[in-house]
C-alpha positions, 0 to 999 in steps of 0.5 A: 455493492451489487451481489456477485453474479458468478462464482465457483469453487477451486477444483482440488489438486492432482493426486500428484500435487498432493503428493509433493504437498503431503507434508501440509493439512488438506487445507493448506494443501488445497490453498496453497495449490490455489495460489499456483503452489505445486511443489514443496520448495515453493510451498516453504518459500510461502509458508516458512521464508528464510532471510538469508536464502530467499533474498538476493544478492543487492550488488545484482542491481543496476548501478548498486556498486556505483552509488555504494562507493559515491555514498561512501565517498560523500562519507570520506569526505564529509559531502553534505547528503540531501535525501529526497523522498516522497510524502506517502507510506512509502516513501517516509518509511524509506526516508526513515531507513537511510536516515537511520543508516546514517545515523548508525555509522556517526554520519550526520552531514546530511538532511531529510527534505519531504516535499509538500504534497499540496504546494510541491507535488510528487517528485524532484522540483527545482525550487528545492533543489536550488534550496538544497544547493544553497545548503551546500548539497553535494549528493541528492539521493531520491527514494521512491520517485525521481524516474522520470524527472529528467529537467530536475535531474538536470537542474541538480547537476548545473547546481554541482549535485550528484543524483543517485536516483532509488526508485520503483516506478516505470521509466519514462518512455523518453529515456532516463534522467542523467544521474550519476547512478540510476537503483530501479529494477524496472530499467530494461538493462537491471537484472535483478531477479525481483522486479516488483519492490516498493520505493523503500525496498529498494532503499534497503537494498541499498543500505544492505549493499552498504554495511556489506561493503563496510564489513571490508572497507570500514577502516579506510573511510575511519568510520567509529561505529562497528555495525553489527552483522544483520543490524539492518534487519532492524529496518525492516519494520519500516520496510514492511510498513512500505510494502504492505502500504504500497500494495505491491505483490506479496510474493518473491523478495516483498515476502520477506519484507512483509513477513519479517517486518511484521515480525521486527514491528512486533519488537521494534524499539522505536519510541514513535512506534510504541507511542503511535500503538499506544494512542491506537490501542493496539497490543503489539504482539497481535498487529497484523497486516489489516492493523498496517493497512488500516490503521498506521498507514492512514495515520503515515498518509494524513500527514501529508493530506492534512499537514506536514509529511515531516512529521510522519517521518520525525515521529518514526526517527526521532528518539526523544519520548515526548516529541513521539507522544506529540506527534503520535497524538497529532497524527491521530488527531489529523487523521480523525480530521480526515476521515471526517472530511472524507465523509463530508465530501462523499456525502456532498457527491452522493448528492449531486449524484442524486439530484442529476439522476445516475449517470454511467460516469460520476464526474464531480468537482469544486475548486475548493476540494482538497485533491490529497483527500479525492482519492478516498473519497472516488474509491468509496464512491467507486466500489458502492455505485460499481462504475467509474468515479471522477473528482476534481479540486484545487489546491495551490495553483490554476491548475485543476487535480484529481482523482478517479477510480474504476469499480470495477467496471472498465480499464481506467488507463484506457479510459483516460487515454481514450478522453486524453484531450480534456487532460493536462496530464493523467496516468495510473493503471487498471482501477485506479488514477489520477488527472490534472486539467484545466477550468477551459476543459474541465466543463467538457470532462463528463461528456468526454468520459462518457463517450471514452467510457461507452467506446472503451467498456466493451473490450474490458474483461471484468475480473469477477468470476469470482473463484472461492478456495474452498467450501467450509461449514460453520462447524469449521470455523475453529483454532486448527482451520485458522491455524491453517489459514495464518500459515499463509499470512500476511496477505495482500496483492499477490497473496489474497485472504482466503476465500469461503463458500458456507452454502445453504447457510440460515441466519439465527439473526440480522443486526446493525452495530456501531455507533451509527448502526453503520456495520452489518452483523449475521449471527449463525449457529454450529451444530453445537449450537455455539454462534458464528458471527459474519460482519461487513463494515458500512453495509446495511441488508438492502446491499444484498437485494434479495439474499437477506430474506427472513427464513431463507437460507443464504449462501455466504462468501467470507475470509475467515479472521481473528478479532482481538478488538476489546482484548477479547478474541473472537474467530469471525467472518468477514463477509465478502459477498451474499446471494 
């Protein structure tokens, strides 16, 4: 992790914005105006989201009234329901939503089908879909991918199956599938307001417009069960996990979802949950999105990477005690798995980079890679060597699969456009991606990213002019800054951790810790000599060549956070950069 070459500090708003921003601290003010927040409207859409007010109306979707009245449809006349949604952290939360929806109208003619992430891959297939139809499936609901399966759309439709397609991705430029309705608010012709939701926001938003229109139609479908106004807020925990774990922007309506479904996580009365938190030693009332990111999300993700998606999603479903502690238990077990995986496979390319000497593009591959566990193993290779990771593996077929990374060096997509000849199939966006090729051109793979690369680096314009929010001092680091500060959480894409410049800052003392001395510790002083601890995780001094040198003093870039590892609470620094 090469040192930052290029900072600066956010400027300080207009005695204007100020004003319109009077009623917050001077920090709040100044963080605010940091993420384009100049008006007091928008500074209470941020800090204080109101469900009701900043949620928009679900009906404003392309196609909501057509699939709400096929559902209840199917309802009326016990059509048996197949929910198809993919394998990851977005999708199974999802899965869990309108699962449980059913559940809570007496509705029990319908399956959840999670395709196998090695053998199936992500989308519709035809195999399950002829499986499906076998089971008498009259209405196929996807969440969270379908957009671009046109052939299996298709295929449904031959075999008597009405497809509802939910989903966030971009459509294809081909055209779209022939559903029987199409939920995306990426369609060109969708207006609804917020365009950025994740696969089980979209999921919600269905079964918002859903128990609305039961309010007022309840009685002729004979339904038994009277749901309580607002009951879907209980969902939100799953959606929050979704919008959290998706890393789409924290802003607009994907607010509310992470705000209050953190909120509801902290009460949620599902017995998984409860169970997963107690295996993770976890106090409920504490979780925050870091808890999320890092914690419950990997665990969602392993089931898929390591073994059965299913059980991701029955342990968030089910209601039975000992089945969650079960799968609570596997889940971590599989997960513990992984990351040893991981670090196999990381030291394993780490090797071969070293005995062929630095190359501009790492390119690595072996049939027997898992390509689930890739992506992992090209981000962590990715942000330390900061230039473009590609890793290839095989998993079920001839066909060769991968992933890749940018750190932060080039334009991935344009990248793999450039190089799209030795590719089956590629996508992804600016840092990230993944690759499908074949073992006739996967001998050309390096060469030809290598020449992409050189052709595409020069037009890529790096985002690190890095722009820190504020200048503090050690003797800042207390209750009412983080106070201040977890105003404005959850963060995430779209709403980034705040970011401290302490300058001209000497170190009282240097150490490693963990288990393996794998994490970097600073311990400095206020000037009531009480200590301020600075950590980065799998960091060791020579990370920061020439910034760590005894007796010199250093300028720090961290976020300011709040540890309550060990139930002991401790205000910290989580350094981002040294120089």
């Amino acid at each position: 992790m090469a040192s930052m070459q290029k900072y600066s500090v956010r400027g300080a708003p207009s005695s204007e914005i100020e004003q319109n921003l009077h009623a917050y601290s001077p920090l709040v003010r100044q963080l605010l105006y940091g993420r384009g927040i100049v008006s007091a409207e928008h500074a209470e859409a941020l800090l204080n989201p109101h469900y009701e007010h900043h949620s928009h109306d679900p009906f404003l979707m392309k196609d909501m009234e057509k699939s709400v009245e096929r559902i209840l449809k199917a309802v009326k006349d016990d059509e048996r329901i197949a929910i198809f949604s993919d394998y990851d952290a977005d999708g199974i939360p999802g899965a869990v939503v309108l699962h449980d929806f059913f559940k809570k109208i007496g509705y029990l003619n319908f399956e959840n089908y999670i395709p196998d992430r090695h053998g199936e891959g992500f989308g519709l297939n035809q195999k399950a879909i002829t499986q499906l139809a076998k089971a008498e499936a009259k209405l196929l609901i996807t969440i969270d991918c379908g957009i671009t399966d046109s052939t299996e759309v298709a295929h449904a439709n031959e075999h008597g199956i009405d497809v509802i397609v939910t989903d966030h991705h971009l459509p294809s430029q081909d055209g779209l599938p022939k559903a029987y309705a199409i939920l995306n608010p990426k369609q060109a012709d969708c207006a609804y307001p917020e365009k950025m939701l994740c696969g089980s926001g979209v999921i919600f938003k269905l079964v918002q417009a859903l128990c609305l229109t039961l309010k007022t139609e309840q009685w002729k479908l004979k339904i038994p069960v009277t749901i309580p106004s607002g009951w879907e807020k209980w969902l939100l925990d799953m959606v929050g996990i979704a919008t959290l774990s998706d890393m789409v922007p924290l802003t607009g309506e994907n607010r509310i979802f992470a705000y209050y479904g953190l909120k509801v996580l902290k009460k949620s009365p599902r017995v998984g949950m409860t169970e997963l938190l107690s295996v993770l030693r976890m106090n409920r009332n504490d979780i925050t999105e870091d808890d999320v990111g890092f914690s419950i999300t990997p665990r969602i993700n392993a089931a898929s990477r390591m073994g059965i998606p299913m059980d991701a999603f029955r342990l968030f479903a089910t209601t039975d005690d000992n089945e969650a502690t079960t799968l609570a238990k596997h889940l971590d077990k599989i997960n513990t798995e992984r990351k040893g995986k991981v670090a196999s496979l990381v030291k394993e390319v780490r090797k071969h980079v070293e005995e062929r000497g630095q190359r501009t593009v790492v390119v690595a591959g072996n049939p027997n890679w898992r390509p689930a566990l890739l992506g992992l193993v090209a981000n962590s290779l990715a942000e330390d060597m900061r230039c473009p990771v590609f890793l290839w593996g095989r998993e079920e077929s001839i066909e060769l699969k991968g992933s890749c990374r940018a750190g932060g060096s080039v334009d991935l997509s344009l990248m793999m456009y450039e190089a799209r000849a030795v590719f089956s199939d590629f996508g992804g966006h600016k840092e990230a991606g993944g690759f499908s090729t074949t073992l006739e051109k996967v001998h050309l793979l390096e060469a030809e990213l290598e020449r992409a690369y050189e052709k595409v680096r020069s037009e890529y314009v790096s985002d690190s002019g890095t722009v820190a929010d504020a200048v503090l001092s050690f003797d800042e680091v207390n209750d009412k800054t983080w106070q201040d500060v977890a105003k404005l959480a959850p963060f995430g894409v779209g709403n980034p951790k705040p970011l401290f410049l302490f300058e001209n800052a000497r170190m009282r003392k240097m150490e490693q810790f963990g288990k393996e001395k794998q994490h970097l510790k600073l311990t400095f002083a206020k000037t009531n000599g009480v200590y301020v601890n600075a950590i980065q995780f799998y960091a060791k001094p020579e990370d920061f060549p020439g910034a760590l040198i005894e007796g010199r003093p250093i300028n720090l870039l961290a976020n300011l956070e709040r540890s309550t590892f060990g139930n002991r609470i401790e205000l910290r620094l989580r350094i981002v950069d040294i120089f």
